[in-house]
N, C-alpha and C positions, 0 to 999 in steps of 0.2 A: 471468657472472650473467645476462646477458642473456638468452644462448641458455635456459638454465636456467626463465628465466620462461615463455619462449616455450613450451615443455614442459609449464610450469605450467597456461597459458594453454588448450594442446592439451586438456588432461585434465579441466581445469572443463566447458569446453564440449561435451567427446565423451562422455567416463565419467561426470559429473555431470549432463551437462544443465541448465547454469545458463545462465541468461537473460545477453543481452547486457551489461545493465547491470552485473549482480550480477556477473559475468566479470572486469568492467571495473573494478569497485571492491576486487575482492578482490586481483588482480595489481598497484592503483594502492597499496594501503597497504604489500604487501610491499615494493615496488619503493622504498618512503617510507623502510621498516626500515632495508631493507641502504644504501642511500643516508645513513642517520644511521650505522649501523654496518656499516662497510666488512669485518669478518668473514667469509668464506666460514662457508657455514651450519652444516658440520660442526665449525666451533669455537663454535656459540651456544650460550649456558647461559643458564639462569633467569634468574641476575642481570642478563644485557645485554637480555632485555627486560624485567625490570623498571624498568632505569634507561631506556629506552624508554620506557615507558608515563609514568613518574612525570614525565619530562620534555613531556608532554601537558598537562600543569596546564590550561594555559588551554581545552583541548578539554572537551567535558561530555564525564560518566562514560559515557554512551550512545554515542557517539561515540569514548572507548574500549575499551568492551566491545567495538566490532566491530570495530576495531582488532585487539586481541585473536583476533579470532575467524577474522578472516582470516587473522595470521598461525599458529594452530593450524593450521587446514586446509593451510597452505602445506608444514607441518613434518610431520603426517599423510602425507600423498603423498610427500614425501622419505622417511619411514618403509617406507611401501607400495612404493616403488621400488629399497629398498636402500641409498638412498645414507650413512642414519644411523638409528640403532638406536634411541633415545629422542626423543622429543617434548621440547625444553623447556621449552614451552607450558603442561605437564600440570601444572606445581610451580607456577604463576602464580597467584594469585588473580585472579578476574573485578572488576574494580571494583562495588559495591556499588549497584545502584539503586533508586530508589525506586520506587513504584508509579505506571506513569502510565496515566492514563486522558485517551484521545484527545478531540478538541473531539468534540460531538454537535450536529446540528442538532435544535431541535423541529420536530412535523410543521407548524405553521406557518412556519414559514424555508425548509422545504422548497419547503413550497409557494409561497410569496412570490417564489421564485429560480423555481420552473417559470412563474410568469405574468410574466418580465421576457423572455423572446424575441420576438421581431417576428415571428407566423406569418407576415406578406404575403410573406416573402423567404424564399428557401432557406436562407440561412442559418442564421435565425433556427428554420426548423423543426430543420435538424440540430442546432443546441445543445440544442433543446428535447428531441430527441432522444436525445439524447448524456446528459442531466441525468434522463432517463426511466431510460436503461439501469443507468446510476450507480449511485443511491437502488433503483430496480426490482429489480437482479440482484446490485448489491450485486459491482460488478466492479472490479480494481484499473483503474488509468489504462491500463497495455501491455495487459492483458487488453480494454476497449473500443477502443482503437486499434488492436488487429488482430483485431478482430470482421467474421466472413466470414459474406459472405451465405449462403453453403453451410450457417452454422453457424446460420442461422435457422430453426426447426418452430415458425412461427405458430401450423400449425393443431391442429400437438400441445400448445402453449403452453408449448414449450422451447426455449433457446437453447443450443448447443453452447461451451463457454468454454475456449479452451488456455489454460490459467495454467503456474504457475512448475513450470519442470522438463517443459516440454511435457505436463504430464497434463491431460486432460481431464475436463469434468464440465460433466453437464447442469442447468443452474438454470432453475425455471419463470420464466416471464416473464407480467406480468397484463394486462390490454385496455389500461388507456393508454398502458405502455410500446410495447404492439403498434401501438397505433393515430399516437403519436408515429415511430414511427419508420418504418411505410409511410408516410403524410403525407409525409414526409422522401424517400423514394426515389423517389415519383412526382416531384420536382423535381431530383433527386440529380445533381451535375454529369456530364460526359464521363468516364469513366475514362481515364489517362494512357497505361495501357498493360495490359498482360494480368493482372499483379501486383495494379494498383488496380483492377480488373472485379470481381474477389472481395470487396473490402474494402466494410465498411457506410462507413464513414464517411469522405469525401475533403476536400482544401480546395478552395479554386475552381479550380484550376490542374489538379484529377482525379487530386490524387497523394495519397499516406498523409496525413491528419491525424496532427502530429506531437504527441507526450507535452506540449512546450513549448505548440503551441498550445490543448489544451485543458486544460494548468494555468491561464494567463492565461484562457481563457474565463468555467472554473468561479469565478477571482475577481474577475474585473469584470462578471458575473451577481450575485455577492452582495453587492457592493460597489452595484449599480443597485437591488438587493432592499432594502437597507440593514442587512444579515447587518452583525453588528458585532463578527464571530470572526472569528481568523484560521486560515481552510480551503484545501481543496485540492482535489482528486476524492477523494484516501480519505475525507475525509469525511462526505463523502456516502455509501461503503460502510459506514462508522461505524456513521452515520443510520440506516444498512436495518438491521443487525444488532443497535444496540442498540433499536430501535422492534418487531422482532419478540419480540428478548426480552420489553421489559414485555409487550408482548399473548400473554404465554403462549409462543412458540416452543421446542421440544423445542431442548437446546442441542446436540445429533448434528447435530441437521434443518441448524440455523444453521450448523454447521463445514462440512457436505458444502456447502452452500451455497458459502461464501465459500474454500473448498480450502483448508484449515488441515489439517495432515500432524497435528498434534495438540489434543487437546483442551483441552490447555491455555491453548492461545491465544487460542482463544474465549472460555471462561472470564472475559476481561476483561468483556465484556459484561454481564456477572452483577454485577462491581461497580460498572459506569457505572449499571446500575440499582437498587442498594443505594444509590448518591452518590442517584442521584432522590430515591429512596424518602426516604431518611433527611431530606434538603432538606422535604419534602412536609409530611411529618411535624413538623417543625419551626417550620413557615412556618402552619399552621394548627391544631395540635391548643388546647385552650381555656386548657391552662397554661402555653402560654408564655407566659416574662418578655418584658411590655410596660411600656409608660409609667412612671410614676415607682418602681416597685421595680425596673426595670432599673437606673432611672440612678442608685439609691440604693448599686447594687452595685457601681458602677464604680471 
């Protein structure tokens, strides 16, 4: 089974082109399966991952769905390779979720988090930086932390973005993100070596800013702001996306933006501003139940 993952492994990252992570998390759930169900795979049926999944109870249904989802793919490429004829993944129901709609910052909290950096220090300007590119370009965490100076056209007012699956895609980038993040480079540490020369963003040491370092950034920025959500860097890409839809944003414009393979994805967008809308609506039209005929109805 071993070698077998290794295989697995080979093929996500060569023929798939899946990011480190996502490599790492798909081969980690398999690897969870056959460890609960000692089975060689060409004896799995529906039933041994249902009684799998059901035994997740305490897991959210989110967290089984991907579950699920890796082990498809794992059964797929077994398919693809010969070694077993059916999927039996395909018989599975997906566990059932509800609709979620991600935290959103307002443009106030946004902003409240861009005025908490210390411009006197380098630091302080690359967070600021860093919180520019975010909200600005509307970029996931791995997508900013291996942002190449190559991949910079200030003067065209684009930035070049490898996202998931190595594809690329150009997103405009506006003056303060521009001007945040040269600020940032005229103090930019030593790079460590040939690797971090390219990279926009380093830690003190001149080496990669890592994923970890600028989650904890982005929440002890919101935490000094006194943001009283619990956020991440997504978002902040949230923020771009759902702040361009209310202002009208064509919702293509928004996908090619944020590298969403389909449109549906984006799509959320549309109801985090229907939840606004509807709120808005609520909160001031002249018939809403107030004072004592509310509390007559309770």
């Amino acid at each position: 089974m071993k070698d077998l993952l290794k295989h697995y492994e080979i093929y996500l990252k060569i023929e798939r082109a899946m990011s480190r992570n996502t490599v790492a998390s798909y081969c980690s759930d398999v690897k969870k399966f056959f460890d609960a169900m000692p089975s060689r795979p060409e004896y799995i049926v529906p039933e041994d991952v249902e009684q799998y999944l059901s035994g997740l109870s305490a897991v959210s249904k989110r967290s089984q769905a991907r579950f699920l989802s890796s082990l498809r793919s794992f059964f797929n490429w077994l398919v693809l390779e010969g070694s077993i004829t059916d999927n039996p993944c395909d018989k599975v129901d997906s566990p059932k979720l509800g609709q979620y709609l991600p935290e959103v910052l307002s443009v106030e909290e946004v902003e409240a988090m861009l005025d908490v950096p210390d411009l006197s220090s380098w630091q302080g300007l690359r967070d600021r930086a860093i919180l520019e590119i975010l909200y600005g370009c509307g970029l996931r965490v791995s997508e900013a932390v291996g942002l190449k100076l190559s991949c910079l056209f200030f003067d065209e007012g684009y930035i070049r973005v490898i996202g998931k699956g190595n594809k690329e895609r150009l997103v405009p980038v506006g003056e303060m993100a521009i001007d945040a993040v040269n600020a940032y480079l005229e103090r930019r540490p030593v790079p460590y070596d040939d690797v971090a020369d390219d990279l926009v963003f380093l830690n003190r040491f001149g080496r990669s800013l890592s994923r970890q370092s600028m989650f904890k950034m982005v929440k002890v920025t919101a935490l000094l702001a006194d943001v009283r959500k619990e956020i991440s860097p997504h978002t902040l890409r949230h923020s771009f996306a759902t702040h361009l839809v209310e202002n009208g944003a064509d919702l293509r414009l928004v996908q090619e933006m944020l590298g969403h393979e389909s449109l549906t994805t984006t799509e959320i967008y549309t109801h985090i501003d229907t939840t606004t809308w509807h709120k808005e609506v609520l909160e001031h039209h002249p018939r809403r139940m107030s004072g004592p005929d509310e509390e007559s109805l309770k």
